[in-house]
C-alpha positions, 0 to 999 in steps of 0.5 A: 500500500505504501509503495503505491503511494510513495511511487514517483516519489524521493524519499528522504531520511534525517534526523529533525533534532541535534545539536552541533558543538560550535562554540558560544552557548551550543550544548552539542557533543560534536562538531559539523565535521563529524555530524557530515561524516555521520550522516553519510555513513548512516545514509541520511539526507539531512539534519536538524541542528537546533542549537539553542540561543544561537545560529553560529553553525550556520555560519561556520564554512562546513555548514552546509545548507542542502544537508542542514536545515 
């Protein structure tokens, strides 16, 4: 039934809710670099970083915005 409704379609997997260590005020574990090899690795598409009270990552030169919403 699923097939039927996706078909013609591209489906894309992510994660919708991380944070990224990027300095100021983020509480993220890792680092973009790592979060990009991560989610080749794992076969994703995209990721969320949703660092709270700053956007310094979407800045940063590795931040890129086909892979990070």
């Amino acid at each position: 039934m699923l097939d039927k409704l996706y078909a013609g379609r591209n489906l894309l997997y992510g994660d919708i809710h991380e944070h990224a260590a990027t300095g100021g005020t983020s509480d993220g574990k890792f680092p973009l670099e790592k979060w990009t090899e991560t989610l080749t690795d794992l076969g994703m598409s995209f990721e969320a970083i949703l660092d709270h009270h700053q956007v310094r990552h979407m800045y940063l030169e590795e931040f890129d915005k086909f892979c990070y919403l």
